[in-house]
C-alpha positions in Angstrom: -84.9 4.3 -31.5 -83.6 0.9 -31.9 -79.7 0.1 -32.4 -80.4 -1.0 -35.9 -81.9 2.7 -36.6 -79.0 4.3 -34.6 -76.4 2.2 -36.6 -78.2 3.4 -39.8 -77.6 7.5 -38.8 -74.2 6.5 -37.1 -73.1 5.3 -40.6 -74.3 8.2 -42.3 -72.7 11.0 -40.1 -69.5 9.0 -40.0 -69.2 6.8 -42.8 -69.7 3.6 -41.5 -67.8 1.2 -38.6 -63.9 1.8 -37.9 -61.7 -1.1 -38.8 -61.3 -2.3 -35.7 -60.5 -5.9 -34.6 -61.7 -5.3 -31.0 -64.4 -2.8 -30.1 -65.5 -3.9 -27.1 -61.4 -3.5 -25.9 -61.0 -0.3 -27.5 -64.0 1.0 -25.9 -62.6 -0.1 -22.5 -59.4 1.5 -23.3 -60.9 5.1 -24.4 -62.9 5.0 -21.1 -59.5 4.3 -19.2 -58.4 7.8 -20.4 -61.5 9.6 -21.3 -64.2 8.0 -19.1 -65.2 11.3 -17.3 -65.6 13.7 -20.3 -68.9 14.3 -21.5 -68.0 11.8 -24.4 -66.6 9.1 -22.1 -70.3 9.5 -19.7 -72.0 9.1 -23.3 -70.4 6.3 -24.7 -70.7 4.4 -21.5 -74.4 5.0 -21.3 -73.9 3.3 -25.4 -72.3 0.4 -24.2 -74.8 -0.1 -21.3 -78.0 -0.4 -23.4 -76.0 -2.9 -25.8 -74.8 -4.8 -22.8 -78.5 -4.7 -21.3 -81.1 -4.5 -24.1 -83.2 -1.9 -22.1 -83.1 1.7 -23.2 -83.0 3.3 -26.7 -80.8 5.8 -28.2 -82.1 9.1 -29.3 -81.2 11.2 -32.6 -79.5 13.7 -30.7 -77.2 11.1 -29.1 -75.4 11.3 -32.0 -73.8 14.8 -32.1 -72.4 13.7 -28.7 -69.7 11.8 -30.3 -66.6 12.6 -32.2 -66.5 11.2 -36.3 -63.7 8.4 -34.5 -66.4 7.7 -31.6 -69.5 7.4 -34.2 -67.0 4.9 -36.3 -66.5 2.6 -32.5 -69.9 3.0 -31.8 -71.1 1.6 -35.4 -68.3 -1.3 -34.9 -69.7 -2.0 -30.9 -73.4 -2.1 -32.4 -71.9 -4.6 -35.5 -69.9 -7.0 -32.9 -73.3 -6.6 -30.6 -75.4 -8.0 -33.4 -73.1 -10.6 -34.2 -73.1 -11.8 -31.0 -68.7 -11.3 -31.3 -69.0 -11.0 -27.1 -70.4 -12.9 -23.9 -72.8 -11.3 -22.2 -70.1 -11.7 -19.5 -67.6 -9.5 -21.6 -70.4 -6.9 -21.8 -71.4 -6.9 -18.0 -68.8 -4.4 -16.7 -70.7 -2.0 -18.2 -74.0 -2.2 -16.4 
């Protein structure tokens, strides 16, 4: 599925986006610490197909992620959307 569709079931299992005023840094900050869980290796994968376009996100995806991850995950697809971040800032990531 699309981001748009995996926003939509993000928002529903978790409520919606986190309040956060930087995703993209408190992604890079969560992988710091927690990059090589199975959480960390998932969310990375997230970030890649934001950062790239190519790929899509399946419904089991979800139950991969912790309530707080779903909530940065809704707020990463938001600030993709809104083009918040240069394609530079994403490019770690690929």
């Amino acid at each position: 599925m699309d981001a748009a569709t995996f926003l939509l079931l993000i928002q529903r299992k978790a409520g919606g986006a986190a309040d956060i005023r930087d995703p993209l840094t408190a992604a890079k900050d969560f992988l710091a610490t927690s990059g090589e869980t199975a959480e960390g290796v998932a969310l990375r994968e997230v970030l890649r197909t934001l950062e790239t376009g190519n790929g899509t996100f399946r419904e089991a995806d979800i139950w991969l992620f912790s309530r707080e991850r779903l909530q940065l995950i809704a707020a990463l697809i938001e600030a993709e959307h809104l083009d918040l971040y240069s394609r530079g800032e994403w490019d770690e990531f690929r």
